[in-house]
FIBATI-108521 format. One record per residue (C-alpha): residue in one letter; x, y, z. Coordinates in steps of 0.1 Angstrom, whole numbers, plus 5000, padded with zeros to 4 digits. Each point is the difference from the previous one (the first is absolute). Layout:
% residues N
AXYZ/...
//
This chain:
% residues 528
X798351268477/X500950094962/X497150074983/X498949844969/X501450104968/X498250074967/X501050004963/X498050174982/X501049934961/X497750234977/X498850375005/X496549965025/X498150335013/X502050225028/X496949945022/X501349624998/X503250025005/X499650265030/X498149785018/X502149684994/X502750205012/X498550135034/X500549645014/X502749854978/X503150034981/X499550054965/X502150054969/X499250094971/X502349824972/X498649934961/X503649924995/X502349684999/X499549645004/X497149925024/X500749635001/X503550145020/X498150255019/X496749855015/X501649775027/X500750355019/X495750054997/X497049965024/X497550154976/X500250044954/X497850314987/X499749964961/X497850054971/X499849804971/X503250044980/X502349835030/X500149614996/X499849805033/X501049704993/X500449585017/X504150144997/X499750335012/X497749845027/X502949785016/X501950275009/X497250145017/X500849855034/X498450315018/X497350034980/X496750035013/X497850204976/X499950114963/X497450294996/X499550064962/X498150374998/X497749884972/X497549754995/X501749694980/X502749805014/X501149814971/X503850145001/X500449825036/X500449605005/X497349995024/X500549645006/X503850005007/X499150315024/X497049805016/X502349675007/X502650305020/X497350135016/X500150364984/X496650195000/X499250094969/X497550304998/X498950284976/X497450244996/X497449914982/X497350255004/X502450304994/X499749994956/X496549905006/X498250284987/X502950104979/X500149694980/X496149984997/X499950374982/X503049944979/X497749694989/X497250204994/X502450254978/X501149744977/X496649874996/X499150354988/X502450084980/X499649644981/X496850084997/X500050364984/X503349964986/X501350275018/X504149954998/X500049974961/X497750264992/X502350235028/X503049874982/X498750064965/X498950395009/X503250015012/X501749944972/X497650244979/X497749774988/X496050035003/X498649685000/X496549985014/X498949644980/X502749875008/X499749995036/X496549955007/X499549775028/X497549855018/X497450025032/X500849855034/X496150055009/X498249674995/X503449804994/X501149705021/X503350025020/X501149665007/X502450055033/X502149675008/X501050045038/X498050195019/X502150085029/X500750345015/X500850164965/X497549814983/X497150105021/X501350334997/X500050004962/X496749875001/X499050315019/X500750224977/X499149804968/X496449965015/X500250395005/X500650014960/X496549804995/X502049714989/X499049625008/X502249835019/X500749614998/X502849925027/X501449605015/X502149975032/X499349605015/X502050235035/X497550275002/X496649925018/X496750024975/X498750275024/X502750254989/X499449974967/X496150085009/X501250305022/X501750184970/X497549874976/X501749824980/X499049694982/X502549725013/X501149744973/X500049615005/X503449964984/X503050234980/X498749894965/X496450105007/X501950365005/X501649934968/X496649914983/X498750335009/X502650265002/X500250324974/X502450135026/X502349775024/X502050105023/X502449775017/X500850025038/X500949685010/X503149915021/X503249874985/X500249615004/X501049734984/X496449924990/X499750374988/X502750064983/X499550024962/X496450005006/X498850204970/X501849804975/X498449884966/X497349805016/X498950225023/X499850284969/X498449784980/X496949995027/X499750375000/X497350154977/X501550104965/X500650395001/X501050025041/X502150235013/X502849855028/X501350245032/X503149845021/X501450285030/X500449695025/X503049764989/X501849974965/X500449585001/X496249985002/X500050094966/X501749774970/X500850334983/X500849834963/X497149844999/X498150365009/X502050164971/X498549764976/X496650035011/X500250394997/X501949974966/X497449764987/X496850205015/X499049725022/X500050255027/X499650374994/X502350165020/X502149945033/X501250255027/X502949845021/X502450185028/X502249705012/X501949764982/X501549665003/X503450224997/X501050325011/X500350264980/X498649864973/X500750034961/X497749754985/X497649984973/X497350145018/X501550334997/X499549994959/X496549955003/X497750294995/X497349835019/X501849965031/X500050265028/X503149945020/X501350215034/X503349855017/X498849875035/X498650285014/X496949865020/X501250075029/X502350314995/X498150295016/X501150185026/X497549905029/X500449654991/X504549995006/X499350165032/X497349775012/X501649724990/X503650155019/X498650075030/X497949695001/X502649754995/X502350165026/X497249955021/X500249674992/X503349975006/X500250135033/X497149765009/X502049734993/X502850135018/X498150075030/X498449665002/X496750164992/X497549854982/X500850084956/X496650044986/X501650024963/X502249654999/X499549834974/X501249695015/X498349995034/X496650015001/X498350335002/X497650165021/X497650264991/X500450335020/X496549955008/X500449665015/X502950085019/X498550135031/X498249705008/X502549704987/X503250245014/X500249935031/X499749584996/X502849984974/X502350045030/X497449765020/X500749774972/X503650004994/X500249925046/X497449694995/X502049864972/X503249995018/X498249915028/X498549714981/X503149854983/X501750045039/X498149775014/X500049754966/X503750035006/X500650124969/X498349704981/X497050054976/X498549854969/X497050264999/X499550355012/X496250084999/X498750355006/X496850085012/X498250335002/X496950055018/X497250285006/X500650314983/X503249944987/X498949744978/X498450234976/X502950184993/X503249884977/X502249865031/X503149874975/X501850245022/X499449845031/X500949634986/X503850164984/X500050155039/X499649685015/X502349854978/X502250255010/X500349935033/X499749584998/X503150024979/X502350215023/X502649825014/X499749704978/X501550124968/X503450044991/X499050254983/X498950385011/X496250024997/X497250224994/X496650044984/X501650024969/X501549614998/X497949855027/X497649854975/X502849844980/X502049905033/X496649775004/X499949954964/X503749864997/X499449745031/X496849934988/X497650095027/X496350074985/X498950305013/X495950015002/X498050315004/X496550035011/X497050225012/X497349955028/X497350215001/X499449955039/X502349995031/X498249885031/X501450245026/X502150264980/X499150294973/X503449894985/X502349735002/X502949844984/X500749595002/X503149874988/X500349644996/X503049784991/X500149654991/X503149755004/X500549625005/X496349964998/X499650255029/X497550345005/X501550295022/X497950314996/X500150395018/X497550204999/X500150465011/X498250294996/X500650365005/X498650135031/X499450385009/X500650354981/X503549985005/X499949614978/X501749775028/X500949684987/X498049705018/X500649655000/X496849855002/X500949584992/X502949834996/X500749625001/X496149895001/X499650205032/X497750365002/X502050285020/X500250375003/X503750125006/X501750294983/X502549924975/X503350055012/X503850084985/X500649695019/X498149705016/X499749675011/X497549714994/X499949705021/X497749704997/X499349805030/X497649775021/X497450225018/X500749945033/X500250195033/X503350245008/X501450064959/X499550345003/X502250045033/X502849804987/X500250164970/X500050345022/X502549945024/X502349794974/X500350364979/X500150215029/X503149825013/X501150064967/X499450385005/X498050004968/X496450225001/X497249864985/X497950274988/X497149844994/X498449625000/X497049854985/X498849675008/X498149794977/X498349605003/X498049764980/X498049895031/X500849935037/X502949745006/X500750004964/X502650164979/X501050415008/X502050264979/X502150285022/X501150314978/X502350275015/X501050314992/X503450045015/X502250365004/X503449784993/X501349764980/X500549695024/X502749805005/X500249634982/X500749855035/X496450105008/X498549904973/X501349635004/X498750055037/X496450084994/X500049704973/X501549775029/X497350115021/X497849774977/X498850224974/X498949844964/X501950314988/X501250315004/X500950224969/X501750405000/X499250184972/X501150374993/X497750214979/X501850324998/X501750044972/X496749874980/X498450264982/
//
């Protein structure tokens, strides 16, 4: 088979590239129109300056992943990608610790005045009153996100005796207790309180402008203003103003809403100002390379991408327990829809024993996954799954149990349809993770799941399983294995198989002549 070939765009660390192109074909082209070169693509590397756009994106017909090595993906249409099914990933831990200190820099040097008295010795000046600054002992450090670099930030600011105010409505109350940090009830009470704020909040539509003339106004008179995370969270008129009218006391800013900038804020004396340079170390380029070709290869190897950033993640820790059932998943939602024929109004999830603890968001996009193969004129994956269910308007339900009667673990999908309930239930079974079916169409069975097998439903009555034996033999088809399942004695009875063949239709129509309620083939090999 050809392998899969990669484009990567902007200048990532050898260490990436090397091991993108052990297993792939890989070019390495800053040059010409990418719009005219990505349909010949599997895999995009870039880094911020290359534009991924809706139009680039539809000539992307190979596509499968982006990896941008860096932590923002605001230069790539990650809804236009989503709708294609195009992974989108990144690296977000590798400018961590890079960003976080470069932070901490700025916040220094604004607060000792370090670049102007530098510049001013420079230029043969002595200016000692000129330049005095002030402590960062005792002062409060307002932090608005308090993600990976916030938390970081706070690290260190709490290491400079500093107080530290912070408000994230994602971040759990007991992290902020674990750093010891006070957590704030909303962004203006950070405002309220803040000497020092420092902004590292995502880029959104809600975020976007976010410290504009209102939100100044809110900040104590005198307070000093640090922005390394995104130039458009800052409306940067309305912070020259501030600065030129003394509102605030100083500002140190290393991104703008435009690239390279030449703006006012360079005329002011009481702005520090470095041009993006957060993450530009050296450890942090060749994390962030060799993590996003990691990434990258993930994706192309079907494995699971712990850095998309539109497909729910899972935490390396998590991933040894909820691994093995996102497969499990992806099998009992195609199973599901199978036997619904392909009908359903609602898909329910249901997670039981230990894996309801855990963040299973995974597992639901899995089972998506595999309900929607094979009815969807469109390719899909656990990128567009969601949306595929979104667009034909099937709710999609969620929900933890604390207790499964026989199992440690088990996963139940449900879909609804024309007022009726058809439900599967399997578990993982052994150190090597075998997929079990454990219930399926209101009847409790233990049977392997299979790349291919049949259900029938029939009366339970004396001889079924003979005829249903020598009907496939005849047929030369081996059933591997067989499971027999009823409600109660003379009542209603559920046959699965396991079969080594596909079988022929003729046979099919047989068994269901034989008097069967039903009798349904379903392949399960290509779901993953």
């Amino acid at each position: 088979m050809t392998r899969p070939r990669v484009l990567i765009r902007e200048p990532i660390a050898e260490a990436g590239v090397e091991l993108l192109r052990e297993r792939f074909e890989v070019d390495v082209d800053a040059n010409g129109d990418l719009a005219g070169k990505i349909g010949a693509y599997d895999a995009l590397v870039i880094r911020s300056a290359t534009k991924v756009t809706a139009e680039v994106l539809e000539h992307a017909d190979r596509l499968k992943v982006i990896g941008r090595a860096g932590v923002g993906v605001d230069n790539v249409d990650v809804e236009a990608a989503t709708r294609r099914g195009i992974v989108v990933a990144n690296a977000p831990e590798s400018t961590v610790t890079s960003a976080a200190e470069h932070t901490i820099g700025l916040l220094v040097a604004l607060a000792r005045n370090i670049p102007q008295a530098h510049a001013a010795l420079k230029q043969g000046r002595w200016e000692r009153s000129a330049w005095g600054g002030v402590e960062l002992e005792g002062k409060t450090l307002g932090v608005l996100g308090f993600g990976r670099i916030g938390q970081q930030v706070a690290r260190r600011a709490l290491g400079l005796g500093m107080r530290v105010l912070a408000y994230d409505p994602f971040v759990a109350k007991e992290r902020f207790r674990e750093l010891g940090t006070e957590r704030a009830e909303s962004p203006e009470d950070v405002l309220a309180a803040a000497e020092f704020l420092t902004l590292h909040l995502p880029l959104t539509a809600e975020t976007r402008s976010f410290l504009n003339r209102e939100a100044i106004a809110r900040l104590p008179d005198g307070a000093h203003v640090i922005n390394a995370a995104r130039g458009e969270l800052v409306d940067e008129e309305a912070l020259a103003e501030s600065l030129r009218s003394g509102k605030l006391a100083a500002a140190a800013i290393d991104v703008f809403s435009e690239e390279p900038y030449s703006g006012p804020l360079l005329e002011l004396d009481n702005v520090v100002v470095t041009p993006h340079l957060a993450a530009s170390t050296e450890e942090a380029q060749d994390r962030a390379g060799v993590i996003v070709a990691e990434q990258v290869a993930a994706a192309l190897e079907g494995a699971v991408v712990t850095n998309a950033v539109n497909i729910p993640a899972i935490r390396a820790e998590d991933l040894e327990l909820l691994g093995p059932f996102i497969p499990l998943a992806a099998k009992l939602g195609r199973l599901a829809m199978e036997l619904a024929k392909g009908r359903a109004e609602l898909i329910e999830l249901s997670y039981y024993g230990a894996l309801a603890s855990y963040d299973t968001r995974l597992l639901t996009v899995a089972a998506l996954n595999g309900a929607f193969q094979g009815y969807s004129e469109q390719p899909v994956n656990y990128v567009n799954a969601p949306l595929i269910a979104a667009d034909r308007g099937i709710e999609v339900l969620e929900q933890s149990r604390r207790a499964s009667r026989d199992f440690t673990n088990l996963v139940r999908v449900e879909i609804r349809a024309d007022g009726e309930h058809l439900r599967v239930a399997g578990t993982t079974i052994g150190n090597d993770n075998r997929q079990w079916l454990v219930s399926a169409l209101g009847f409790e069975l233990e049977t392997e799941i299979a790349p291919l097998m049949v259900f029938f439903r029939y009366d339970d009555v004396p001889g079924v399983i003979g005829r249903v034996g020598t009907l496939f033999g005849e047929a030369g088809v081996n059933i591997a294995n067989m499971a027999v399942s009823r409600t109660r004695r003379g009542g209603k009875a559920l046959m699965a198989l396991s079969l080594d063949a596909q079988p022929p239709p003729e046979l099919v129509e047989q068994v269901r002549e034989q008097g069967f309620d039903d009798a349904r083939v379903i392949s399960l090999g290509a779901t993953a």
